[in-house]
N, C-alpha and C positions, 0 to 999 in steps of 0.2 A: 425645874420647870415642869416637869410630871407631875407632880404634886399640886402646884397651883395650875394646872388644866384637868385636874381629877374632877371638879365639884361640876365642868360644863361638859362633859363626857358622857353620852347619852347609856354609852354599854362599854360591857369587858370583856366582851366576846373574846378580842383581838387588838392588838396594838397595833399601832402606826409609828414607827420609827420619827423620832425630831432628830433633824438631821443639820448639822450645820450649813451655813449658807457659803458656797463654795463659789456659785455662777453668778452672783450680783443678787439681787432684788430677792428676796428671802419671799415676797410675797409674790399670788400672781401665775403664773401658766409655767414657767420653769419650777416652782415651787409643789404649784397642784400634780404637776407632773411627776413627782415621786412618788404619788402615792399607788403608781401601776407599776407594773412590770413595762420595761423599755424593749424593744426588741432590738434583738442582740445587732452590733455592729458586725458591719461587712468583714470579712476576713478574706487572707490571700488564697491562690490555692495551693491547698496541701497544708494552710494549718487551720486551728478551731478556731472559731467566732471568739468576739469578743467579747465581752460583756462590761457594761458599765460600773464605776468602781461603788458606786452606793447599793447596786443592788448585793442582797444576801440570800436572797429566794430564785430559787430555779422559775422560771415564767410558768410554766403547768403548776406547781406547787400550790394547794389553796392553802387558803390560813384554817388553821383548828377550828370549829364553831363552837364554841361552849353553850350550852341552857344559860338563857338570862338569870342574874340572880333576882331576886326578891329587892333590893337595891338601887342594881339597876331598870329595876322595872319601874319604882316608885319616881326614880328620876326623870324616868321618860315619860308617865304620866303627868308627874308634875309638868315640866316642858307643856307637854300639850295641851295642860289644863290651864296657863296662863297666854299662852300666844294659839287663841282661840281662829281669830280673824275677827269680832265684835268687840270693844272694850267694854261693853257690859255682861259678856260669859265671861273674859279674865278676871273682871272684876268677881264672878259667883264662882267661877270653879278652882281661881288659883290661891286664894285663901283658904279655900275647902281644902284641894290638893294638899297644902302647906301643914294644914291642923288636922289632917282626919286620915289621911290615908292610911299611914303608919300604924291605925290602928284596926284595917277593914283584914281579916281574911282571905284568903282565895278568893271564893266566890264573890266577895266583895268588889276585891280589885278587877276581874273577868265582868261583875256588871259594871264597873265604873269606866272599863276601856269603850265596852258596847255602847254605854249612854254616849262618849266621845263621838263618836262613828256619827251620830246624829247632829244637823245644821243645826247653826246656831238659831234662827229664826225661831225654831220647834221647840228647840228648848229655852231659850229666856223667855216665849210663852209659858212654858211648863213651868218653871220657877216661878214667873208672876203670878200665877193661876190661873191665868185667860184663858189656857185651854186644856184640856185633863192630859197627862200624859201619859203615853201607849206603854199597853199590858206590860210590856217584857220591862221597864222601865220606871212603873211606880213604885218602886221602892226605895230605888235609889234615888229619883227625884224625891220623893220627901224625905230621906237621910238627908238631901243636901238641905233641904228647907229649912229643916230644923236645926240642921248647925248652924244654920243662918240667921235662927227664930221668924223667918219669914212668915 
C-alpha cells in the first residue's frame, strides 16, 4: 500500500503510519483521528495513564523534519501547477510543470514557485499577452510561452 500512495504524496519529510481498521469505518473522524496524538486515558490513583494501543509516539515527541528533496518539491509544484482554481492556468501550467520542470535549476524552480504565488487572473493575462508581466517574473513567463510556442 506505501508504494501505490507514494506517487500522491506531496513530501517525505515524515510518515504517517497506515494503520489497520480496528474501530469500524476505516474512513472519516475515527480514521483522521490517528493522525494526532490522543490524550492519554484516565488512570486510577496510584497508577500511570494509559495510553492508547496505536499510539508509538510520546504526545510532546515531534516528528523529525527533513529538507524537502528536489523530488519532492517537483511533486508539490506540479500538484499546484494543475489544480490552479481556473481550468485555463491548469490547462498553461500543468503540462509546463509535467515537461519542463525536471529540467529548470534552483533558481528556476524558486522563480517558478514565486510566479505561483501570483492569481490566476494576472497571469493567464501574462501568458496571453494582454498585459506585460511584472519585473520579477518576465522571465519565467516567457520560459512558459515558449514551451508553449505561444
Amino acid at each position: 500500500l506505501r508504494e501505490a500512495t507514494r506517487p500522491h504524496v506531496f513530501s517525505d519529510c515524515f510518515e504517517t503510519p497506515i494503520l489497520k481498521n480496528a474501530l469500524g469505518d476505516s474512513a472519516g473522524v475515527i480514521g483522521a483521528a490517528w493522525l494526532w496524538p490522543e490524550p492519554e486515558t484516565a488512570a486510577t490513583p496510584g497508577s500511570e495513564p494509559r495510553r492508547s494501543p496505536w499510539m508509538t509516539a510520546k504526545p510532546d515527541a515531534r516528528p523529525e523534519i527533513r529538507p524537502e528533496t528536489r523530488d519532492a518539491r517537483l511533486k508539490r509544484l506540479r500538484i499546484r501547477s494543475w489544480r490552479r482554481g481556473t481550468r485555463e492556468m491548469d490547462l498553461i501550467l500543468g503540462p509546463y510543470a509535467d515537461g519542463a520542470l525536471q529540467d529548470l535549476d534552483e533558481g528556476g524552480l524558486a522563480a517558478y514557485e514565486e510566479l505561483l504565488e501570483e492569481n490566476d487572473q494576472d497571469l493567464y493575462a501574462w501568458m496571453a499577452g494582454t498585459a506585460p508581466a511584472s519585473l520579477p517574473h518576465e522571465a519565467t513567463v516567457a520560459r512558459i510561452r515558449a514551451w508553449h510556442k505561444i
